[in-house]
C-alpha atoms as an extended CHARMM CRD file, in Angstrom:
* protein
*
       217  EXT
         1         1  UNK       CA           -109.4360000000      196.3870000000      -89.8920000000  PROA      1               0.0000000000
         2         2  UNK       CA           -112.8680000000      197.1520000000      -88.9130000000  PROA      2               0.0000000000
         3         3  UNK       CA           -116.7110000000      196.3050000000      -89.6060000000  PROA      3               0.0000000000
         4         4  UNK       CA           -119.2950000000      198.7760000000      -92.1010000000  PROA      4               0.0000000000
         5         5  UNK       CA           -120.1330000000      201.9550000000      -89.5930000000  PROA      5               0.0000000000
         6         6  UNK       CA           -116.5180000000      202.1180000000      -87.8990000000  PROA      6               0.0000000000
         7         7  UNK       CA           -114.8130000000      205.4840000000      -87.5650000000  PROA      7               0.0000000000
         8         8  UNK       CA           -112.5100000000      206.2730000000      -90.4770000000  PROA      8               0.0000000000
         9         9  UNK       CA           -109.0500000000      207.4490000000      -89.2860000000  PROA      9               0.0000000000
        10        10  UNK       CA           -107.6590000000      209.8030000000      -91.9440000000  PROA      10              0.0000000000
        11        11  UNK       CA           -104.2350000000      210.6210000000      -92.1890000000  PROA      11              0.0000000000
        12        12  UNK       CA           -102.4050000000      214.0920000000      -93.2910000000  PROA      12              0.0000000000
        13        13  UNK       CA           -102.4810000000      213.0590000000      -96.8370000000  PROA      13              0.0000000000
        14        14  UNK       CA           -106.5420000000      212.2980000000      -97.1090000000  PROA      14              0.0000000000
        15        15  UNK       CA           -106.0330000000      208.5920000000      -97.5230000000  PROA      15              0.0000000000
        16        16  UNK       CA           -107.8840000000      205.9580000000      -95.0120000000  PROA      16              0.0000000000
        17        17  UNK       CA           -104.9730000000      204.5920000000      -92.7870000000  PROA      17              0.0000000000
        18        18  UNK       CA           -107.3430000000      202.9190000000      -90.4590000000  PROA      18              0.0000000000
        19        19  UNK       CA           -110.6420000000      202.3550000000      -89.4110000000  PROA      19              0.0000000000
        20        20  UNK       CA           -111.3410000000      202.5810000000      -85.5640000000  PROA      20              0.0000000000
        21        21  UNK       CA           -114.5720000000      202.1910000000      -83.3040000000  PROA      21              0.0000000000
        22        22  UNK       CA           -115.4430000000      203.8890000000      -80.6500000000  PROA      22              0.0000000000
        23        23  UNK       CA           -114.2350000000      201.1880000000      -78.1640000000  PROA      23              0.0000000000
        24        24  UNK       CA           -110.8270000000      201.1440000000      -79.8770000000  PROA      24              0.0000000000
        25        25  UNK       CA           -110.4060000000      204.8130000000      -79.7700000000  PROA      25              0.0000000000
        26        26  UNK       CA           -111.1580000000      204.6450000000      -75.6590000000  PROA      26              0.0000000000
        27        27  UNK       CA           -109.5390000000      201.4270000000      -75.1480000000  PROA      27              0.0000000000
        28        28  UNK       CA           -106.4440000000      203.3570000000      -76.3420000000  PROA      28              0.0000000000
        29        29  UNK       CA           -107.0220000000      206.2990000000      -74.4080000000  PROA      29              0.0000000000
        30        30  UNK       CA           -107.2120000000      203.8680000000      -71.2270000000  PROA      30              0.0000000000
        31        31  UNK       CA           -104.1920000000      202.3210000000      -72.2970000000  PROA      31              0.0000000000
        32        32  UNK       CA           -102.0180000000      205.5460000000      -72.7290000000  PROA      32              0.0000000000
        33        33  UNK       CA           -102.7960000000      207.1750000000      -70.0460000000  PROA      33              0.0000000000
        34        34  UNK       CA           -103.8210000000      203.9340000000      -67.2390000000  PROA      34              0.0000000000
        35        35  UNK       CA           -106.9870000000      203.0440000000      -65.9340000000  PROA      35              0.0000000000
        36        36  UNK       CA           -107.0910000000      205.3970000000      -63.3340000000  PROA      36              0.0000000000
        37        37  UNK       CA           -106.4710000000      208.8660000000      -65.3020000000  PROA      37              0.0000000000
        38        38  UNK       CA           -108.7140000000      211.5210000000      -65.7480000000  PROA      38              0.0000000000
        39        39  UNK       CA           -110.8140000000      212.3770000000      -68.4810000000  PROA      39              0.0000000000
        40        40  UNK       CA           -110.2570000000      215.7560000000      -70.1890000000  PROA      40              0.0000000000
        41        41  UNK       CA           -112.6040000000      218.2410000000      -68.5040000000  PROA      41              0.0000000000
        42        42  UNK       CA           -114.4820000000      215.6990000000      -66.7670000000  PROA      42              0.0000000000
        43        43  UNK       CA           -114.1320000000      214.6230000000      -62.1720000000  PROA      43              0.0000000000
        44        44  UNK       CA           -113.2410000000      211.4010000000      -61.6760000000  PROA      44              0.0000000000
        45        45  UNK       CA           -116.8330000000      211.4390000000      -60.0640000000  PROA      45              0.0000000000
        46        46  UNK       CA           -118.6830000000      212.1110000000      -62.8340000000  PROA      46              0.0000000000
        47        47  UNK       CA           -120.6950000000      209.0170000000      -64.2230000000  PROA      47              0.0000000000
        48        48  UNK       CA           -119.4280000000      209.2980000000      -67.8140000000  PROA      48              0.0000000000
        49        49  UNK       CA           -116.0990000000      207.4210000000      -66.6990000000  PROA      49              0.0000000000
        50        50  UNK       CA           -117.6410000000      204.1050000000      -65.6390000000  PROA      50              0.0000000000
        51        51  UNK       CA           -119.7580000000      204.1110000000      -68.9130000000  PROA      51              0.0000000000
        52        52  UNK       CA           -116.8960000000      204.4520000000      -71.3520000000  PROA      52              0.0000000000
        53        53  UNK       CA           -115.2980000000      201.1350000000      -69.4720000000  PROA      53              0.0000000000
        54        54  UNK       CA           -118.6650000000      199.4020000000      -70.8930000000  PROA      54              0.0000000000
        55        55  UNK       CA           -117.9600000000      197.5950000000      -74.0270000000  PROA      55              0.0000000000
        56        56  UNK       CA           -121.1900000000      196.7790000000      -74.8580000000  PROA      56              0.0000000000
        57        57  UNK       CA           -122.4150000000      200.2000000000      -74.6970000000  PROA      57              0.0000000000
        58        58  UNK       CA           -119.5670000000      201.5910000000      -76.5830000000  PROA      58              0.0000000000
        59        59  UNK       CA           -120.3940000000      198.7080000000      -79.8320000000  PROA      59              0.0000000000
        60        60  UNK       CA           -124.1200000000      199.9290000000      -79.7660000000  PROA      60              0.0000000000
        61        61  UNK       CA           -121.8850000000      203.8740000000      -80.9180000000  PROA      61              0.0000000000
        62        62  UNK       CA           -121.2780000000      202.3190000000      -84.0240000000  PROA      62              0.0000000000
        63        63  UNK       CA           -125.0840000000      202.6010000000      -84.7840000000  PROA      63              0.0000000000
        64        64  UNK       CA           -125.3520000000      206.4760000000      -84.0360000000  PROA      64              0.0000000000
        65        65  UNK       CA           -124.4320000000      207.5300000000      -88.0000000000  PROA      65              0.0000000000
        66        66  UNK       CA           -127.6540000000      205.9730000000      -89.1090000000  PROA      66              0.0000000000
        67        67  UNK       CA           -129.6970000000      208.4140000000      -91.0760000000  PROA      67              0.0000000000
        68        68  UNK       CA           -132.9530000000      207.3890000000      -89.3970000000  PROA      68              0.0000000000
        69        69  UNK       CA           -131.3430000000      207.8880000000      -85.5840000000  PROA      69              0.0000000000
        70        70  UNK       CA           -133.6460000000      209.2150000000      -82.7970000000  PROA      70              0.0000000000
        71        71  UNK       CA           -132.6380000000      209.6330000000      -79.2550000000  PROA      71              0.0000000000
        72        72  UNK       CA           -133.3450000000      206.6780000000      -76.9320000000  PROA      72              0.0000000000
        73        73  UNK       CA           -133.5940000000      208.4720000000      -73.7200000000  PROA      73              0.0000000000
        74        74  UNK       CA           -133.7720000000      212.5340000000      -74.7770000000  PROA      74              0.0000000000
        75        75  UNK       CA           -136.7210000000      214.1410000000      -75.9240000000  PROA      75              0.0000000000
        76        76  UNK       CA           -136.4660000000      215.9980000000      -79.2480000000  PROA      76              0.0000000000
        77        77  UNK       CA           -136.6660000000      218.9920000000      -76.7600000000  PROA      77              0.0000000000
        78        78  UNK       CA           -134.3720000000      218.1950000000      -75.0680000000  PROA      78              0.0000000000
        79        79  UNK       CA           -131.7220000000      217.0720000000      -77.7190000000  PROA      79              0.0000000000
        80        80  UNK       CA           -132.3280000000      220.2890000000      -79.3660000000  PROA      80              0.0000000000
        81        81  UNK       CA           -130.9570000000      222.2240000000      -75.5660000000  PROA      81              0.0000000000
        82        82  UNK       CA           -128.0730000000      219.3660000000      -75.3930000000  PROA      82              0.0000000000
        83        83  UNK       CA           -126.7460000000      220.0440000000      -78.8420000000  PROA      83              0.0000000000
        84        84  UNK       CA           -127.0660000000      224.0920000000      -78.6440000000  PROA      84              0.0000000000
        85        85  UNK       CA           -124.8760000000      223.7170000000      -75.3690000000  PROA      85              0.0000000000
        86        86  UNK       CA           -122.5850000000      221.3880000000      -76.3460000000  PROA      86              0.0000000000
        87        87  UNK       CA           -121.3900000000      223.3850000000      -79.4020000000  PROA      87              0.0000000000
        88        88  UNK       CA           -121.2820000000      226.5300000000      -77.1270000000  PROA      88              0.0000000000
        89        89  UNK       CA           -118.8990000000      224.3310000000      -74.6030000000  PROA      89              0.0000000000
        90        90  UNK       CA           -116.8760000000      222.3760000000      -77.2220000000  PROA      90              0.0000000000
        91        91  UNK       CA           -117.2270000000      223.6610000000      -80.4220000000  PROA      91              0.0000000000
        92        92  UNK       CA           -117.0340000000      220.3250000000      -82.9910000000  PROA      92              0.0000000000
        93        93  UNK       CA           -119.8480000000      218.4920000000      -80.8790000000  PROA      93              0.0000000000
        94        94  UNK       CA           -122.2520000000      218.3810000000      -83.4200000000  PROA      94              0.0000000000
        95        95  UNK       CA           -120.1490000000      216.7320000000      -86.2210000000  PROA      95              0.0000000000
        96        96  UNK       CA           -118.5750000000      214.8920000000      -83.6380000000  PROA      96              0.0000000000
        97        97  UNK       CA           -122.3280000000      213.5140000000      -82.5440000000  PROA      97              0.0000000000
        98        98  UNK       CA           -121.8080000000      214.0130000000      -79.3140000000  PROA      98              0.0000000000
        99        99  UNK       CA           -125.1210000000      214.7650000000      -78.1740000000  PROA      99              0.0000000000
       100       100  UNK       CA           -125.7790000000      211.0310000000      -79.7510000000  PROA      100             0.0000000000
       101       101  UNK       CA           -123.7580000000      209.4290000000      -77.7540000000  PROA      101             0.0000000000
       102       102  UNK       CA           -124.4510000000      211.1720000000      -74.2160000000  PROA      102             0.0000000000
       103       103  UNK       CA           -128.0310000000      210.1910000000      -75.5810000000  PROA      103             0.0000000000
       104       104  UNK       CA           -127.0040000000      206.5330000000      -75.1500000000  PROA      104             0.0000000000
       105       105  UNK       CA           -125.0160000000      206.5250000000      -72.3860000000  PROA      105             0.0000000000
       106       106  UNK       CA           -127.8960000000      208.1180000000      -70.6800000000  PROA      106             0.0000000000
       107       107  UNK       CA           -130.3920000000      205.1820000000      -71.5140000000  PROA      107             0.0000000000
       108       108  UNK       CA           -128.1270000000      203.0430000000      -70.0410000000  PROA      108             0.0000000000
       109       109  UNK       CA           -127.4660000000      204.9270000000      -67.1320000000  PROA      109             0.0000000000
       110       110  UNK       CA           -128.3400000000      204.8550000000      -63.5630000000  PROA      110             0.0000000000
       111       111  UNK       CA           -132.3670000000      206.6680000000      -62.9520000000  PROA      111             0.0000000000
       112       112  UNK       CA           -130.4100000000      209.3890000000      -60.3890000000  PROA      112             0.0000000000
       113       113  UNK       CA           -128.0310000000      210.4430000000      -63.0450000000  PROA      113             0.0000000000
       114       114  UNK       CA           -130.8250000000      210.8630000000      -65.4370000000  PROA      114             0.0000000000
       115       115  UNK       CA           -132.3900000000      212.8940000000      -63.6980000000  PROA      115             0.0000000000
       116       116  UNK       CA           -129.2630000000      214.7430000000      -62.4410000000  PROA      116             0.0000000000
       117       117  UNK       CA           -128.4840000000      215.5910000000      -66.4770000000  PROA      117             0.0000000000
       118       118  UNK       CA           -132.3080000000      216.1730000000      -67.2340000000  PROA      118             0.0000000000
       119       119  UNK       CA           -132.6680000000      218.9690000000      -63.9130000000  PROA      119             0.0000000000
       120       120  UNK       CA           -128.8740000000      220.1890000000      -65.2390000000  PROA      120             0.0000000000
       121       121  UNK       CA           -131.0270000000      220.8030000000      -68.8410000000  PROA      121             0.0000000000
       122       122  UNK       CA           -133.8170000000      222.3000000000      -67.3550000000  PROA      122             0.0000000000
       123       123  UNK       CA           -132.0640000000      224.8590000000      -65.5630000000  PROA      123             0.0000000000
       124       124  UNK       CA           -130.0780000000      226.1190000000      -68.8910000000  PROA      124             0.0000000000
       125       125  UNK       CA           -133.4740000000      226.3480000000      -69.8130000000  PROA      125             0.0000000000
       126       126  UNK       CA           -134.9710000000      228.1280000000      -67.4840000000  PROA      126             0.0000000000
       127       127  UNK       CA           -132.0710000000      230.5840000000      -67.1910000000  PROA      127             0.0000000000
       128       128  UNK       CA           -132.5490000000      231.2570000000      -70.8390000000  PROA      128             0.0000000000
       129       129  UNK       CA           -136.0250000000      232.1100000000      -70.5250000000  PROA      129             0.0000000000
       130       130  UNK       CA           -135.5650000000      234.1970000000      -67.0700000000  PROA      130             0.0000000000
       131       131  UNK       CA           -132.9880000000      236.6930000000      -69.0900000000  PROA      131             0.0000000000
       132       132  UNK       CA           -134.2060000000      236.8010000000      -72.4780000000  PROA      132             0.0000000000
       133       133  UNK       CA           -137.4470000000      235.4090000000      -72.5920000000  PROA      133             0.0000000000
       134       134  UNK       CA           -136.2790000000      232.6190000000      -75.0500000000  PROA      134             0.0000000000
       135       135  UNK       CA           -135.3330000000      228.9110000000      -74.7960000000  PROA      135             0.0000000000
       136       136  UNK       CA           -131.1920000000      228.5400000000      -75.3690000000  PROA      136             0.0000000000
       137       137  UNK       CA           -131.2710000000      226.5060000000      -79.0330000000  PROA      137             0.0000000000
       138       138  UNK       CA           -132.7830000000      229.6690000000      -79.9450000000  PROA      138             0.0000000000
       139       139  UNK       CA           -130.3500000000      232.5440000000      -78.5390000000  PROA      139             0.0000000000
       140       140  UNK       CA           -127.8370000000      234.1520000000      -80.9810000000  PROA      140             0.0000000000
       141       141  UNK       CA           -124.5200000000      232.9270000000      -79.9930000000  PROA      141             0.0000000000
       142       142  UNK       CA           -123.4900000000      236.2960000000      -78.6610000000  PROA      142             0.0000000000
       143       143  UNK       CA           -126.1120000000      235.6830000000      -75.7330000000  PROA      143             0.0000000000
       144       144  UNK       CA           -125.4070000000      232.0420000000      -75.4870000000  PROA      144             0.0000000000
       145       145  UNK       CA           -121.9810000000      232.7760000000      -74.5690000000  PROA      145             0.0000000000
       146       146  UNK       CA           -122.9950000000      235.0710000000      -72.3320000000  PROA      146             0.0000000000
       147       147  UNK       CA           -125.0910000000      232.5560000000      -70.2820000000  PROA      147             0.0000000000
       148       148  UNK       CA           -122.2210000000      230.1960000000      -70.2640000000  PROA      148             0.0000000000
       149       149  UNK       CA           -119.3830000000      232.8040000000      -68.9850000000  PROA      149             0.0000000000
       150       150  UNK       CA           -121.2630000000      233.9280000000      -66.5450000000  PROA      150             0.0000000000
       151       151  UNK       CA           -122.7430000000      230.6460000000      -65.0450000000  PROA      151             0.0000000000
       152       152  UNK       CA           -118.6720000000      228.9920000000      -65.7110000000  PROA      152             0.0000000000
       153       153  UNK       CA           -118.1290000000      231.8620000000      -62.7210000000  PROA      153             0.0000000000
       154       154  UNK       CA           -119.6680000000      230.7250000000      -60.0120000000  PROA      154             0.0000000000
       155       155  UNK       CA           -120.6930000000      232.7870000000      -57.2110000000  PROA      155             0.0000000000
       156       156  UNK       CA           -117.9490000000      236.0180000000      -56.3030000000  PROA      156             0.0000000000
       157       157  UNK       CA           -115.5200000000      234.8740000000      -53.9490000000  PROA      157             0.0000000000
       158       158  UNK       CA           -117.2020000000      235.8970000000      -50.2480000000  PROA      158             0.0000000000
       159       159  UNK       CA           -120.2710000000      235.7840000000      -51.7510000000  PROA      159             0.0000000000
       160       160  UNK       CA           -123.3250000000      234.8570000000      -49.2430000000  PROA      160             0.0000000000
       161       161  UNK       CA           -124.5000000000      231.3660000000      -49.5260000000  PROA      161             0.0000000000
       162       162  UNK       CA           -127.7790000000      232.5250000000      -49.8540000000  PROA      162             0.0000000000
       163       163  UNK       CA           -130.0250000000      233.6610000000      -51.9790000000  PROA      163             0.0000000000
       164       164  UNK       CA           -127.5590000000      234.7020000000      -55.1340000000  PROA      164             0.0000000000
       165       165  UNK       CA           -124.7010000000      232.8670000000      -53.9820000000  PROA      165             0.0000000000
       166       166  UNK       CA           -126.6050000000      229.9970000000      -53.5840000000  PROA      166             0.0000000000
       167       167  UNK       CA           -128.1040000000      229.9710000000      -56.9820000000  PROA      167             0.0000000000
       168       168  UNK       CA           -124.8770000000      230.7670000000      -58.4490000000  PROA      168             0.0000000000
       169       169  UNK       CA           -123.3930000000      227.7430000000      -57.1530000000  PROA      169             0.0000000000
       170       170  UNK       CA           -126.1980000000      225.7250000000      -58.6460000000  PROA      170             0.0000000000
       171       171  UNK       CA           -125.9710000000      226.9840000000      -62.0490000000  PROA      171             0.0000000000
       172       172  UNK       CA           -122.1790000000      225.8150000000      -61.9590000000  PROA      172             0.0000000000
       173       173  UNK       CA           -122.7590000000      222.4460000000      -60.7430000000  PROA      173             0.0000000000
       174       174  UNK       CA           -125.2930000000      222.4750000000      -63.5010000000  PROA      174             0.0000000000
       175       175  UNK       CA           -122.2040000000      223.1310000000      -66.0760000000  PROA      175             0.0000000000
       176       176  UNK       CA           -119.9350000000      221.5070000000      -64.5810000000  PROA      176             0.0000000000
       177       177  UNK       CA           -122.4640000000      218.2220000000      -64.8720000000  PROA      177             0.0000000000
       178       178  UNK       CA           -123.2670000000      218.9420000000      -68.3030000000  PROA      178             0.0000000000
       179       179  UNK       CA           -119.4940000000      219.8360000000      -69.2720000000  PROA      179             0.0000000000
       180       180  UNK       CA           -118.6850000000      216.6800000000      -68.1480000000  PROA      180             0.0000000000
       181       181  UNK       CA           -120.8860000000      214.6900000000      -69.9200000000  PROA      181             0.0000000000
       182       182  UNK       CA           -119.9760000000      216.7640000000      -73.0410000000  PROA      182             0.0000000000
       183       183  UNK       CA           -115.9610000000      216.8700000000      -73.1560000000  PROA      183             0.0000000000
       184       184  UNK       CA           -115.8890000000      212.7740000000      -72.6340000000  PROA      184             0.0000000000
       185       185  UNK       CA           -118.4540000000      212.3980000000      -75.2490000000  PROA      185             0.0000000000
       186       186  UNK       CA           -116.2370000000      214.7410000000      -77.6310000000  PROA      186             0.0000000000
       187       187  UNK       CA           -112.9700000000      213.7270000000      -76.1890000000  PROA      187             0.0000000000
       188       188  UNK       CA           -113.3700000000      210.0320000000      -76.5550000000  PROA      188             0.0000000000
       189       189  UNK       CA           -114.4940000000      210.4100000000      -80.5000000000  PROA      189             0.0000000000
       190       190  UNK       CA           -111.9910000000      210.7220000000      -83.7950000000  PROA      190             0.0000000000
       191       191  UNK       CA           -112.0630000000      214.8360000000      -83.9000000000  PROA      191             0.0000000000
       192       192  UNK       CA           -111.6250000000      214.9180000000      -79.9770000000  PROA      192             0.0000000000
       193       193  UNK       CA           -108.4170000000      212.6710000000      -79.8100000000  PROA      193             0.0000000000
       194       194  UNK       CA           -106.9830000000      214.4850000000      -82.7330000000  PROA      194             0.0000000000
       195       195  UNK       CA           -106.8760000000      217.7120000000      -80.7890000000  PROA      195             0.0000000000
       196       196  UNK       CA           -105.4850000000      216.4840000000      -78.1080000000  PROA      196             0.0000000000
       197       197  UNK       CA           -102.9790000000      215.4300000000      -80.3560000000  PROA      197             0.0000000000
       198       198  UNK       CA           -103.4970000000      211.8610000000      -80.9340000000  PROA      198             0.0000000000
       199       199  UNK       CA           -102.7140000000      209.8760000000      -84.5390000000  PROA      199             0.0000000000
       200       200  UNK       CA           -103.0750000000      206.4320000000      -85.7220000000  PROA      200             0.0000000000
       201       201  UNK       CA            -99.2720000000      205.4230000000      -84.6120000000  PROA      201             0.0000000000
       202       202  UNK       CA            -99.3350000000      206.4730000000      -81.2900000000  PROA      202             0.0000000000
       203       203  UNK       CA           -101.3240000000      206.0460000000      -77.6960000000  PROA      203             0.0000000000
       204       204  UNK       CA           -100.7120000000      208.7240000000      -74.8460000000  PROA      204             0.0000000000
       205       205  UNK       CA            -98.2600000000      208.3400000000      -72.4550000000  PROA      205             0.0000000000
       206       206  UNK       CA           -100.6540000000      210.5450000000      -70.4150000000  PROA      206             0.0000000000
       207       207  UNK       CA           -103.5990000000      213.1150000000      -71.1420000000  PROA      207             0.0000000000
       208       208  UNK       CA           -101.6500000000      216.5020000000      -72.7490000000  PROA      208             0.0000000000
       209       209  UNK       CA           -102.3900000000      219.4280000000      -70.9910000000  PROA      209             0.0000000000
       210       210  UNK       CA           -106.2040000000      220.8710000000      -71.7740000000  PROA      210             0.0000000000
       211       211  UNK       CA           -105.0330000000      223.9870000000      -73.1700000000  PROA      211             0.0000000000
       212       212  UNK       CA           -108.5830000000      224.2630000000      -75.4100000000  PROA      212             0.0000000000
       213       213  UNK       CA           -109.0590000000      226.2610000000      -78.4340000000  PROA      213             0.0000000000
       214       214  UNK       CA           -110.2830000000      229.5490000000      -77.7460000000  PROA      214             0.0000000000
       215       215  UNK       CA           -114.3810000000      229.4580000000      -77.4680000000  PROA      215             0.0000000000
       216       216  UNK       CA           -114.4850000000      225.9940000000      -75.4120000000  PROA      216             0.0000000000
       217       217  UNK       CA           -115.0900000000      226.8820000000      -71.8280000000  PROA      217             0.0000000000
């Protein structure tokens, strides 16, 4: 049930039960929980939703294993920044590739939303460098934590909506962009429908609550 590259489903016992691709896994999300639910962690707004309806993009995912992969769209640069925050947001992103995948949706996308994802790296970036002098891939995780907590904030309620307000809001539309981007990339792979509880016999009747491990912001 399947082509070469497809995502093994494994069940309690170790054995191979199934083997799903990507499209399967959100065609069964979509059919659980209707077409017009909500991601986990991600606005209705956010771009990511119309690109996991696109079947063709979601075939060229079975490709992203490949040994010899290299980002379409990101820079090696800026993969490096997507991956360090993506962990740091939803930790399982990097075996789950989801930096991979938010690479192709992105070089597919629309030229405002790359951008939009591109400034939203930049200013991690920048932020890293304005407090500890060092870009974020490079931060222990103590301070990368830090950055995220702080920025997941937003500005103090009655806070002016200038100067630090202001930037404060920025920063957390800056997360809130990139968070989307990573929980559907996670959520809509193997590991990320497991912990929200799915299994080969079964489709959602709706999304379960996103109570998240502790560390996922």
């Amino acid at each position: 049930m399947g082509t070469p590259g497809t995502l093994a489903v494994i069940n309690e016992a170790g054995g191979a039960r199934a083997r799903l691709t990507r499209r399967e896994m959100v065609a069964r999300l979509l059919a659980g929980a209707g077409a017009g639910a909500a991601w986990p962690l991600a606005a209705e707004s956010h771009p990511i939703h119309e690109l996991l309806r696109n079947d063709v993009v979601l075939d060229e995912a079975e490709k992203l294993g490949a040994a010899d992969w290299k980002p379409a769209f990101l820079s090696a640069e800026q993969n490096e920044s997507l991956i360090a925050i993506a962990e740091c947001i939803v930790p399982g992103s990097t075996k789950a590739q989801a930096n991979r995948f938010i690479d192709l949706l992105l070089s597919v996308d629309a030229a405002e939303h790359k951008k939009d994802f591109l400034d939203s790296l930049a200013t991690f970036e920048a932020e890293s460098q304005r407090r500890f002098g060092s870009g974020f891939p490079s931060l222990e995780p103590g301070r990368k934590n830090m950055i995220l907590a702080d920025v997941s904030k937003g500005a103090p309620k009655g806070a002016s909506t200038d100067g630090a307000g202001k930037e404060s809001l920025r920063l957390l539309q800056d997360f809130e962009n990139l968070k989307g981007w990573i929980s559907g990339a996670y959520y809509s792979s193997e590991m990320g429908m497991r912990e929200l509880g799915w299994t080969p016999d079964r489709v959602f009747a709706s999304f379960p609550g996103c109570e998240h491990p502790e560390g996922h912001h």
